[in-house]
C-alpha positions in Angstrom: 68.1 105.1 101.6 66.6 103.7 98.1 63.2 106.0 98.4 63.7 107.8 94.1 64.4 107.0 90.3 66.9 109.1 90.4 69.0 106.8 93.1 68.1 103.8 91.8 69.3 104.8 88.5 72.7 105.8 90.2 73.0 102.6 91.5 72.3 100.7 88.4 74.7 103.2 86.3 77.2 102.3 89.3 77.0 98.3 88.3 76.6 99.0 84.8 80.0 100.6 84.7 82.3 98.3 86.7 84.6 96.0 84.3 84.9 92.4 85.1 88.4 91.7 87.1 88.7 87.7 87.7 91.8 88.0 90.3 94.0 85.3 92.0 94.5 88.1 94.6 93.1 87.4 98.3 91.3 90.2 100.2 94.6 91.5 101.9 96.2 91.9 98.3 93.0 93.6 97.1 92.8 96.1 100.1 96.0 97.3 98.5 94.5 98.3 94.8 94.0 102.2 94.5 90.3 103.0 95.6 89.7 104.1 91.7 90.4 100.3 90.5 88.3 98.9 93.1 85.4 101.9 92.6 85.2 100.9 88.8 86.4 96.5 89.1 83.8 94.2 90.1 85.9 91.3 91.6 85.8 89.0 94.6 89.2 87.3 96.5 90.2 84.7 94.6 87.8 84.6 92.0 89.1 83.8 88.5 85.9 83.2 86.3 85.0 85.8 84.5 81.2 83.6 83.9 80.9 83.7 87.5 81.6 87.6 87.7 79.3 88.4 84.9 76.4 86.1 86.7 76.6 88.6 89.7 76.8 91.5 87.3 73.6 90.0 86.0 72.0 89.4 89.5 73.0 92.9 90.7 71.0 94.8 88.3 68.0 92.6 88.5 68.4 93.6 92.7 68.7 97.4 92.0 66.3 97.3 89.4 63.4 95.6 91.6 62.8 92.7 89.0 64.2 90.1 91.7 65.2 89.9 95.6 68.1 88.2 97.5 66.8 84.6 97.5 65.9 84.3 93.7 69.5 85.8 93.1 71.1 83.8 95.4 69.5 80.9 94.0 70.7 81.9 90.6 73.9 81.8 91.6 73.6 78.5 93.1 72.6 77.2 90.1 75.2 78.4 88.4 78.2 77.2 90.7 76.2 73.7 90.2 76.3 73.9 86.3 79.9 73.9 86.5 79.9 71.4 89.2 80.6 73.3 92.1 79.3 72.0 95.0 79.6 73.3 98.4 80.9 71.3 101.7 80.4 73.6 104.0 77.3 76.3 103.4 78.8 78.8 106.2 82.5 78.9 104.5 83.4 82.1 103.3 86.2 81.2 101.0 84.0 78.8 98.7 82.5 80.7 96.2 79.7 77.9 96.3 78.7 78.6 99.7 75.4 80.9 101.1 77.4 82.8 102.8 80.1 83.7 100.5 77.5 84.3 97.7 75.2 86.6 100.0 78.7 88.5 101.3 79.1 89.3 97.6 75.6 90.1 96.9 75.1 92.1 99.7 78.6 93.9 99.5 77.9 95.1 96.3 73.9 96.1 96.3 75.0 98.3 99.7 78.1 99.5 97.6 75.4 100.9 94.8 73.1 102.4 97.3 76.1 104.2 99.2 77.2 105.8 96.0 73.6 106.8 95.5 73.3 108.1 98.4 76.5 110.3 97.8 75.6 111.6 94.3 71.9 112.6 96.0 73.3 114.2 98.4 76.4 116.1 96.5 74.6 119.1 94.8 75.4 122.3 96.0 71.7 122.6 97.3 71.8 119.2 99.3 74.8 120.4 100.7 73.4 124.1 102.1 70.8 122.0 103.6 72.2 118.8 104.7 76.1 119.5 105.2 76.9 116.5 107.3 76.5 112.5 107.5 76.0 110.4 111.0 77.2 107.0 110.7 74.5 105.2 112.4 73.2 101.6 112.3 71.2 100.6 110.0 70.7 97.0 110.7 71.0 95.0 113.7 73.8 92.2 113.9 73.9 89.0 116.1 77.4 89.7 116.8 77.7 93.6 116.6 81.5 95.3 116.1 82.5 96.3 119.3 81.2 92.7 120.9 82.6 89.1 120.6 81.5 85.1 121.6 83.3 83.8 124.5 82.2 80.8 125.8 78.6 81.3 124.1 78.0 84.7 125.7 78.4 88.2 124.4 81.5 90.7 126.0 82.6 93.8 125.3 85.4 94.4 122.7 85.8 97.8 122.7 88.7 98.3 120.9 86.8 97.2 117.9 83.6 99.0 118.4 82.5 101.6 116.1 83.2 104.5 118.1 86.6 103.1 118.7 87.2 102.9 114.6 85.5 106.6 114.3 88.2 107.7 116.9 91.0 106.3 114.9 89.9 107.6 111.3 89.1 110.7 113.1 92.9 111.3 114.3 94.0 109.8 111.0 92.2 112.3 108.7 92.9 115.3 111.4 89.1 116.1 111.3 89.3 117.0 114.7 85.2 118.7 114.7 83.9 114.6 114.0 86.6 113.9 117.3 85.0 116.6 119.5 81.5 115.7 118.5 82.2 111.8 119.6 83.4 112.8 122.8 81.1 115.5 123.6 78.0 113.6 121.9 78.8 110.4 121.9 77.7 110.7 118.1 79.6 110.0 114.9 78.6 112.7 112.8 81.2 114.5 110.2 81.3 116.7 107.6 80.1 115.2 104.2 83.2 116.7 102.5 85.5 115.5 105.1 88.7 112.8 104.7 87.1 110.9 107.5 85.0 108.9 105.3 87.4 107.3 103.3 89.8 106.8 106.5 86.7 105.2 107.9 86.3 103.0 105.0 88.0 99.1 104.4 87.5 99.8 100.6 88.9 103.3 100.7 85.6 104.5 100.2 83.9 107.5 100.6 80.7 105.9 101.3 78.5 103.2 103.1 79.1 99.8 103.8 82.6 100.8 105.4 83.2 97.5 106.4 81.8 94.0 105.0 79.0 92.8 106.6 78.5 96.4 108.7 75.3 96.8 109.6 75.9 100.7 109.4 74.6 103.3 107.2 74.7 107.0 106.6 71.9 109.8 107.3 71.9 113.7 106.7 72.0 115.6 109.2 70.5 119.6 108.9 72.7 122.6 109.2 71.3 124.0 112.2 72.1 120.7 114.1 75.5 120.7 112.8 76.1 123.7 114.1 74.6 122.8 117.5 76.5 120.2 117.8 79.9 122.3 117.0 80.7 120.0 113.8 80.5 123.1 111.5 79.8 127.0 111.8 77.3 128.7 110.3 79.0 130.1 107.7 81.0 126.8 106.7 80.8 126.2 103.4 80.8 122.1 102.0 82.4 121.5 99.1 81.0 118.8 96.6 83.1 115.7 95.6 84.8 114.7 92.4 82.6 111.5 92.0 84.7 111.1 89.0 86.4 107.8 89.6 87.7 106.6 85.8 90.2 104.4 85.3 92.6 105.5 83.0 92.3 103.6 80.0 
């Protein structure tokens, strides 16, 4: 997905602009902030430092920029949590900000948050749009546990109420966009409109744009207008609109 300057630069310019929101709010109170405080905000549940928010801030551009990777961040962070002394207990507990995993859910969160909005500016000029009128959620990376699957008694079984088809079906009937409903059922593919409501009904953040979930695994690719049509997601004459990426806060 990260291939041109031009992206990368998106991505930065997406960091660069997101104000520093220390919150006593858990994830359930932050799902309910309006998708343009959350687009511009860069928070985490029940963080209140604002040093600890501008150390990722930091970290993040260094990972969009190339001038790092994931483990020298990580271990940046680390290194911060300890100046303060912060120390973790338990490395795999998401709710202490100390731990691996709560720092790489954070790092990882937002770096795919970045390349998803590159990916929608790149793709959101008229041209790009004649060509490539339509996304396919696919996945990207593969997952020990993947949505749609659970551990019971050490084994993998099938949870298909939480799969990703079932959660396409559902955002699909939500958002009425009954063309990405038809192509599911007839396909078996999860392919939509680039324009259509389905992305953000889709989305946990409310976002028009990849990861849709935390810790997903799943990312978006263009599909070309002639396969569109084949597939009966569009007609041949269908014209997609570009979005208003314009998500300012008022001030």
């Amino acid at each position: 997905m990260f291939t041109d300057l031009l992206t990368v630069n998106t991505a930065l310019e997406y960091i660069a602009r997101k104000r520093l929101m220390p919150t006593a709010l858990s994830t359930s109170g932050l799902a309910q902030l309006s998708a343009q405080v959350r687009e511009r905000a860069l928070f985490s549940a029940r963080q209140t430092r604002v040093d600890a928010l501008a150390t990722y801030a930091e970290q993040l551009q260094k990972l969009l920029s190339g001038t790092t990777d994931r483990a020298s961040a990580r271990l940046e962070l680390r290194d911060y949590y300890q100046s303060i002394g912060h120390v973790p207990e338990n490395e795999e507990d998401l709710t202490d900000h100390a731990s691996g995993a709560r720092i790489n859910l954070v790092l990882d969160t937002n770096t795919q948050m970045a390349q998803g909005y590159g990916y929608l500016e790149a793709g959101n000029t008229d041209e790009s749009l004649e060509l490539y009128p339509c996304s396919e959620l696919v996945r990207g990376e593969e997952r020990r546990v993947p949505r749609g699957y659970k551990v019971v008694k050490g084994h993998l079984e099938r949870d298909p109420d939480n799969s990703w088809p079932a959660r396409w079906k559902a955002a699909a009937e939500q958002s009425g966009d009954t063309d990405a409903l038809a192509c599911l059922q007839t396909h078996r593919r999860m392919i939509a409109r680039k324009d259509s409501p389905i992305w953000e009904a889709l989305s946990e953040f409310g976002q028009p744009y990849p990861p849709f979930a935390f810790n997903s695994g799943m990312i978006l690719q263009d599909v070309e207008r002639d396969e569109a049509v084949k597939l009966g997601v569009i007609d041949e004459l269908a014209v997609i609109e570009p979005r208003n990426l314009d998500f300012s806060l008022a001030s």
